[in-house]
Steps between C-alpha positions, in 0.01 A plus 500: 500500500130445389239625733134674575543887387460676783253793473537855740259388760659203549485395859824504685657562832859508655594177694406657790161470375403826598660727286268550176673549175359670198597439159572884323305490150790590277225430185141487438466374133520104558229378774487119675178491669397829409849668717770578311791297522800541722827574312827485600658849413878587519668700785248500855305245605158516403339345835479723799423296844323717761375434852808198571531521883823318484777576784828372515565284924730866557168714435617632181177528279617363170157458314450372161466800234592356155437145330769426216344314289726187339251295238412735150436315233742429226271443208202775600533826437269775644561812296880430507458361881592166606127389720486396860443150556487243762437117489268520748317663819733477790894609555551747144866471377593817621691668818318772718779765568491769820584865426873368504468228294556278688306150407198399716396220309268377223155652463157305554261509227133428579247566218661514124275482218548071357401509097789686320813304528842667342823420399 
């Protein structure tokens, strides 16, 4: 699906708002508004979530700790990587997982970088 390339500092919470998640800069070569740009690597999730106060009604803390991320692109290539992209600021088309992985829901992104639009 065509979106904005997502760069590392990127901003973007857990639905809980709270929770702050950080994009991990797997490369450093290609820049979007002089950050590099997020990739999607295989294996672990690249986005760690920290800070999510979120408690299940028992009083079970099951915080958000992971974002999978579900939109690369199919035509751009970052070193081998498919990019990170969303279609705009708002809920990102991914699923915050707890330390289970379990689903919390989709991530919030604020602030994204708007010129570069990929494939």
């Amino acid at each position: 699906m065509p979106g904005y390339l997502l760069h590392v500092n990127a901003a973007m919470t857990c639905q809980h708002v709270a929770g702050q998640a950080r994009i991990a800069p797997v490369q450093t070569r290609v820049m979007v508004s002089a950050q590099p740009v997020a990739t999607i690597p295989p294996g672990a999730p690249t986005i760690a979530v920290a800070g999510c106060p979120f408690t299940l009604p028992n009083g079970k803390p099951q915080p958000c700790v992971t974002v999978r991320w579900s939109m690369p692109t199919s035509r751009v290539m970052v070193m081998g990587l498919p990019a990170m992209v969303a279609a705009n600021p708002g809920p990102g088309p991914g699923i915050c997982q707890s330390a289970e992985q379990i689903p919390q829901g989709a991530p919030v992104v604020g602030a994204m970088q708007a010129r570069v639009f990929a494939m």
